[in-house]
N, C-alpha and C positions, 0 to 999 in steps of 0.2 A: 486138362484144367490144372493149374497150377496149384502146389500146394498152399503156399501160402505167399499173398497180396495185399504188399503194404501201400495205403496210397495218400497223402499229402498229410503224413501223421507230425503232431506237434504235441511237444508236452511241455507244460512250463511249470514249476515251482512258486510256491509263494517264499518271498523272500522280506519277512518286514512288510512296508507299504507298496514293495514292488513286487513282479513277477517275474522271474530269469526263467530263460528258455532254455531247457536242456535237449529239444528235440526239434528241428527246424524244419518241415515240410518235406520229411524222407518218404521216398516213394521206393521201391523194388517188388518185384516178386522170385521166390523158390520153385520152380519146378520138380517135378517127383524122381527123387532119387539123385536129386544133384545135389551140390557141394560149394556153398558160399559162404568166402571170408569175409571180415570185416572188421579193420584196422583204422590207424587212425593216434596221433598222440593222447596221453592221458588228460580226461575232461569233455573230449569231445562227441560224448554223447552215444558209444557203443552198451556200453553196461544199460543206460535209462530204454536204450532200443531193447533190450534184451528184454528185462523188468515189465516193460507195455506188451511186449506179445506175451510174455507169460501172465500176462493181469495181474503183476508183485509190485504194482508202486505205489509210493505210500498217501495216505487221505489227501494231502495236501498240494497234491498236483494234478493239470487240470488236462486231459488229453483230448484231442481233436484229429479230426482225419480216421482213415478208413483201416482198419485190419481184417479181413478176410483168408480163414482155416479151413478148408475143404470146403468151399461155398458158407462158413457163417461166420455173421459177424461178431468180432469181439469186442467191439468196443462198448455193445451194448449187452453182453451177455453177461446175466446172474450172478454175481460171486455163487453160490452152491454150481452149479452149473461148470462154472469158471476153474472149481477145484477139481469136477469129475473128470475133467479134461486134462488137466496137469496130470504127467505120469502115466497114464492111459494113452493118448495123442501125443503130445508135445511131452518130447524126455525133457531132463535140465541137465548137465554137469556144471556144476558151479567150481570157478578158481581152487580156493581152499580146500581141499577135503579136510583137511583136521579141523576147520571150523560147519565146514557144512554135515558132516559125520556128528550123532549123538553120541557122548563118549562114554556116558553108561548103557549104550546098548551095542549087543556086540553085534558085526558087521553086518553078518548072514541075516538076522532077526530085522535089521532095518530095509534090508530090499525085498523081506517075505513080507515086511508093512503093506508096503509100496501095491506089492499082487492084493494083499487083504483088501485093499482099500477099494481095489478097483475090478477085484475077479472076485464072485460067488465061490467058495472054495475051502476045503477043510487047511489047519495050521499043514499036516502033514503033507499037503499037495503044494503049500503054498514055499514049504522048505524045498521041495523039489525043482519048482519052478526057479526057485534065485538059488540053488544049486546052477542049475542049466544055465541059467543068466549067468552068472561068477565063469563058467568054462567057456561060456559064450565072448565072456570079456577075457578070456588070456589067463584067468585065474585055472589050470587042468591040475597044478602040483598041491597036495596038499588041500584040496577044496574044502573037505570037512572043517581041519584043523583052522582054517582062515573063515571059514563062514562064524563059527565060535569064538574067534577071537575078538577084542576089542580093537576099536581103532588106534590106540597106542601103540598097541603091540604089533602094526604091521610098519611097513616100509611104506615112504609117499610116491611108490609107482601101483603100490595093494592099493593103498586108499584111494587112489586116483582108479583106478580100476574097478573096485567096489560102486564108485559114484556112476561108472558108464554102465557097469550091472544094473543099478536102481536104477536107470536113464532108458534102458533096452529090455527090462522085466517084461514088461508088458507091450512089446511088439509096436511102438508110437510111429506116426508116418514121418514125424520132425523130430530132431535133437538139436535145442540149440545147450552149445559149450562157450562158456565165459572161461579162458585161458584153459583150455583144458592141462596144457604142457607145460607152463610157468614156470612149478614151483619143481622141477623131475629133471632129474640128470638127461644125458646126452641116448643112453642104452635106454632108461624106460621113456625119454619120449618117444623114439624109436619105435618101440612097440606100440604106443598110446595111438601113433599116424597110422602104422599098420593097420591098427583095429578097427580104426574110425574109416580106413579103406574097404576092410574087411564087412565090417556092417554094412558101409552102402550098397558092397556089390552082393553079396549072397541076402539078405535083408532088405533090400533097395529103402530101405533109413535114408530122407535128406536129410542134409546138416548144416545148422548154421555155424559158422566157429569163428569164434572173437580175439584174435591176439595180438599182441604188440611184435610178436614174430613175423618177419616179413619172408622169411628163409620158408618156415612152417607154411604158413598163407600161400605162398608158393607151388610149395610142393601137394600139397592137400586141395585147394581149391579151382573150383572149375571158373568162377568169378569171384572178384575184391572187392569190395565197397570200399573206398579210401574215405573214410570223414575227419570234418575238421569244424569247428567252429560250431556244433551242430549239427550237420547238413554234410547230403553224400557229396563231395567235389569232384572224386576221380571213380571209374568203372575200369579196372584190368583183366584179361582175359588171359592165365599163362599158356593156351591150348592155341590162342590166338598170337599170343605178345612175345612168343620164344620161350628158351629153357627158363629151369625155375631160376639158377641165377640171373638172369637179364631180368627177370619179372620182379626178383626179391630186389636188385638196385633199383630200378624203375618205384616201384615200391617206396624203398626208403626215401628217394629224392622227391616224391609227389609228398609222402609226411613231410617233410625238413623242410619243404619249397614253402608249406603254408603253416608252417607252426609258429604259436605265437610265443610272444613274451613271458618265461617261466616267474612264477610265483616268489623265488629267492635265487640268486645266483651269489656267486664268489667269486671275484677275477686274481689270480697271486696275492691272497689276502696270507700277511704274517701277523704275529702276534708273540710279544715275548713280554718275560717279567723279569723283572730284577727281584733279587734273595740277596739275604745275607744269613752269613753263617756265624751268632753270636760268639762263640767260644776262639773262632779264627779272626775272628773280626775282618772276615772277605768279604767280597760282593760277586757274585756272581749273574747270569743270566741263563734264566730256561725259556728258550724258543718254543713255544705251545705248538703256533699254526709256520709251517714254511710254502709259502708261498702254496698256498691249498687252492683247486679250481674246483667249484662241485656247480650242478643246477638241478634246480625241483620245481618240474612241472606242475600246473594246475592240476589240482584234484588227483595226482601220481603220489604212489606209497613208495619210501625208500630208506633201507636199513643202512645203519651203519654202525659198525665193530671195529673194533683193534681193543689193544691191552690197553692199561691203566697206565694213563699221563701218557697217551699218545694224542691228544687232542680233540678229544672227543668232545668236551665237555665247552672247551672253548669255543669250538666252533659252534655249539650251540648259543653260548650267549652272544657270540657275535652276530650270527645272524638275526637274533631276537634282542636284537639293537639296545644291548643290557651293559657292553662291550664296544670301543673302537676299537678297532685294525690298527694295526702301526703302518701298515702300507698294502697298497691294492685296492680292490673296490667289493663292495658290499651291497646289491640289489635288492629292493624289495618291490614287486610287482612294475618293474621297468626302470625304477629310482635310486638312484646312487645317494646309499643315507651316508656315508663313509667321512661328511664333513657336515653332517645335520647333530642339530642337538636342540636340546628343551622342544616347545611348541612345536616346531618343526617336524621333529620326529615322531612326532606322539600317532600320525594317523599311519605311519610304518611301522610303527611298533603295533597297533591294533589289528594289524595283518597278521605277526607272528604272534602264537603264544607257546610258553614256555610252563609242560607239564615235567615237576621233576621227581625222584625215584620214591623220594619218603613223606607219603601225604601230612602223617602225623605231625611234621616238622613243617611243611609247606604251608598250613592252615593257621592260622592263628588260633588256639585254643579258648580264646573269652571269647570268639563272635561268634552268632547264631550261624546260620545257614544260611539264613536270609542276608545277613551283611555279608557274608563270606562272597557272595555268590556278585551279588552286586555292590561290590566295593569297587570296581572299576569302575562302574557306572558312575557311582555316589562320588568317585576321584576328579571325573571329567566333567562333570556338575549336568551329565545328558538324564533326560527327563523329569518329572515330579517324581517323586518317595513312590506314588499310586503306582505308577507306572513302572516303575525298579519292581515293584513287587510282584507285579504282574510278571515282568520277563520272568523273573528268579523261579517263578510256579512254575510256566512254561519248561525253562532250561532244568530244570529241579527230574519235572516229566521225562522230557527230553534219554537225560540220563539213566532214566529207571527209577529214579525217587520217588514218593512220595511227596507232593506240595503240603502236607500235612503238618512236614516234619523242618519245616522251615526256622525254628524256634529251637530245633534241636543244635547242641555246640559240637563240635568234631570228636568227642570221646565217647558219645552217646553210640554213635556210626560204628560197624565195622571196617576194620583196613581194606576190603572190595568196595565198601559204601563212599568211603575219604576219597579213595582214587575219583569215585565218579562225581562227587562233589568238586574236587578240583578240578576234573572236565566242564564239569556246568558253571565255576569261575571263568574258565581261559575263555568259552562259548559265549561270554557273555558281551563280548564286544564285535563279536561276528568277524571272528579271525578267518584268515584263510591259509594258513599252514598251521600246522599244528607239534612242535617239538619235542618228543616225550624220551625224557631222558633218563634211561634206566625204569622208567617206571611201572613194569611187569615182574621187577625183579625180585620182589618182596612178598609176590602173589602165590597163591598156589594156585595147583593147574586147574582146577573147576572156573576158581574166581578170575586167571588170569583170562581162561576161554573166555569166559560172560566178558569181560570189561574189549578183547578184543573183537568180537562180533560188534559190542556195541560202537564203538568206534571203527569199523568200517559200514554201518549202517549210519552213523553220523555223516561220514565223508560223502556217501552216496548221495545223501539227503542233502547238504550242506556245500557239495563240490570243494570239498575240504583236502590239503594237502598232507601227508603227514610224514616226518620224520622221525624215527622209529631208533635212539640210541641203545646197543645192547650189547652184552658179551655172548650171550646165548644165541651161536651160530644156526644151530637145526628152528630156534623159536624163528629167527629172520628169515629161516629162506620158506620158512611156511607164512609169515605174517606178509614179508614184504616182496611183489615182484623182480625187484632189484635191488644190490645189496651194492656199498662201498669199505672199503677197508683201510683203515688208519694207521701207520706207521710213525712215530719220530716227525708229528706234528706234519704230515702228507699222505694225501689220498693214493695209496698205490696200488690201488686196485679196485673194478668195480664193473659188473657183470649181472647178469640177469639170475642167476645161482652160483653161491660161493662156493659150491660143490667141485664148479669148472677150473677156477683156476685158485684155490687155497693148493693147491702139491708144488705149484708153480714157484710161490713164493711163502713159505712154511712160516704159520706164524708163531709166538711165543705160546708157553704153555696155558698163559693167565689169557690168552685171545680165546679161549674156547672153554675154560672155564666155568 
């Protein structure tokens, strides 16, 4: 009997008056002790697969079709029920560890949770047990010292390690991993495949594994689910289809054959200013953008760094149609804005928004909340007042606010609070990239954690893109799966971890920062 039987599942979103579909009539099943990828461009519906067989998605979405775990069904089962199964049965590794890790609990204390929650058991059997898990996961050097420690204080190949600890504590016949390898150099993903080999065969653990790695998928998996638009389109077999090279091109050309239209593009976009220098009475010219090519996927996260007055900044307002180009082209979900302007532009500008570093200054200080929030609205003259007010509560929610506190002016707020006010502004006209520029930078590490969970639970929710401007190289390759790097107004480089090739091409000392 297979383990787990997925059979014409569909999930769709409420969206507004409508409902978008983020899962289209996916059928597969897991066999015991086997090993299934599943890939696919950003958007297209692997994370919401993931989210419905662990029963994590959120009130507002509506699922249909069959999920079957060891003979039962889930689509009808208990939330109490639904939890005693999580961790127990079905492991999770999620993407992030630095976000899915509690950072005031230290490492060890979080996977002897996991046993509490689910074994009959004294604390002291339960520290033994995620001892055992930890060595089990590659953790043998130092185990004490690492089970005590916090999640700051380790390296993100511990963290990631830690996370397949809490995943295998408890002996589950399923693991599904959301990128397990992302955010991990070359040497710890290395280990991460080994282990995930390791489990299946002395553990007979199946695994689901979710990546944008076609190399990884490859090499690790016994079958590929290729999705796209929703819905499975390709089945690859590398045991059947040739070595993992042939399988990982095969691979990329089934994603590239069917992907679609990215949510912003750039085609050799420049951009310069004229200055003058009073005292010489010159004129000179500063080239921002030279000839820059970037694209962002639907609902894909993507960092991007360089030093100060490499272009960073511009290229944010150009793509958030705040800025023309002096030459090249400028897309926004298919459309060349690069010659639009007023009326015109306005429903491509409502696609991008633009969150910038210092809310205090971003806000207006006389208006409530409530205007703050739906002042786009009230600009575009969409709804009645009733109706503004209503989103504003929602989005207000949304963010973590209080609807309460509508009435309150931006000084009232903490600087964690402004940030998420400003989020529930840009949300407000139902963007779909989202440009935050510098806007972590002023945070501290608690408040910057909260604000970024919340905004990749937004994106989840929202199928929201987001561009992620920063100097803080280690924050990007934990926030974002791929990063771009900025030079003398060009993209010269950009990679799935800056880790790989930042020796390559050595940036300045303000790049890292």
């Amino acid at each position: 009997m297979s383990v787990l039987t997925v059979s014409h599942l569909t999930v769709r979103y409420a969206d507004g008056a409508v409902r978008r579909t983020a899962l289209d009539d996916v059928s597969f099943a897991i066999e015991p002790r086997e090993i299934v990828g599943v890939s696919g461009p950003s958007g297209s519906g692997k994370s919401t697969m993931a989210l419905a067989l662990l029963g994590l998605l959120p009130d507002d979405a509506t699922v249909t079709g069959s999920i079957v775990f060891d003979g039962q069904e889930l689509t009808r089962l208990p939330a109490p029920a639904y939890e005693a199964m999580r961790g127990a049965r079905i492991g999770i590794v999620f993407q992030e560890s630095a976000l899915a890790l509690n950072p005031v609990l230290t490492a060890g204390a979080q996977i002897a949770d996991v046993v509490r929650a689910h074994v009959r058991c004294t604390r002291r059997e339960a520290r033994e047990r995620a001892m055992a898990a930890m060595r089990d996961a590659g953790l043998t050097e130092d185990t004490a010292r690492i089970y005590d420690a916090y999640p700051h204080e380790l390296s993100g190949g511990q963290r990631q390690r830690i996370l397949i600890a809490q995943a295998i504590v408890c002996r589950p016949r399923l693991i599904i991993a959301d990128e397990p390898t992302a955010s991990l150099d070359a040497s710890a993903r290395e280990d991460v495949l080994r282990l995930i080999h390791r489990m299946n065969e002395e553990h007979g653990i199946a695994f689901l594994i979710i990546s944008h790695s076609a190399d990884v998928l490859a090499r690790t998996a016994r079958r590929i689910l290729v999705m796209e638009r929703a819905r499975i389109v390709n089945v690859l077999c590398p045991a059947l289809d040739g070595s993992a090279g042939r399988v990982a091109r095969s691979l990329s050309r089934s994603v590239s054959a069917s992907r679609y239209v990215p949510i912003a593009e750039t085609a050799g976009a420049t951009k310069s200013y004229r200055q003058r220098r009073i005292l010489a009475g010159t004129r000179f010219e500063v080239h921002a953008l030279c000839g820059v090519d970037i694209q962002i996927d639907r609902g894909a996260t993507l960092g991007l760094a360089g030093p100060s007055g490499c272009g960073k900044s511009t290229l944010a307002r150009c793509l958030a149609g705040l800025e023309p180009v002096d030459s090249g082209r400028v897309r926004i979900d298919g459309r060349d804005i690069t010659r639009l302007g007023g009326r015109a532009l306005q429903p491509c500008r409502n696609l991008v928004q633009l969150i910038f570093q210092d809310s205090a200054a971003a806000l207006n200080p006389r208006f409530t909340a409530l205007e703050i929030v739906t002042e786009p609205l009230a600009i575009q003259g969409a709804a009645s007042a009733h109706e503004r007010r209503r989103r504003a509560a929602e989005l207000m929610s949304d963010v973590g606010l209080s609807a309460d506190r509508l009435g309150a002016r931006p000084g009232e707020f903490s600087g964690g609070e402004r940030q998420r006010l400003a989020i529930a502004r840009a949300l407000a006209v139902r963007p779909r990239l989202l440009i935050l520029d510098e806007a972590f930078s002023g945070l501290d590490t608690e408040t910057r954690s909260r604000i970024t969970a919340l905004l990749l639970e937004l994106q989840r929710q929202h199928d929201l893109a987001l561009l992620c401007i920063s100097h803080d190289l280690d924050f990007l390759g934990e926030f974002a799966p791929e990063i771009a790097i900025m030079q003398d107004g060009s993209i010269v480089e950009r990679g799935a971890t800056v880790r790989h090739f930042v020796p390559e091409r050595a940036l300045p000392a303000e790049a890292v920062a």
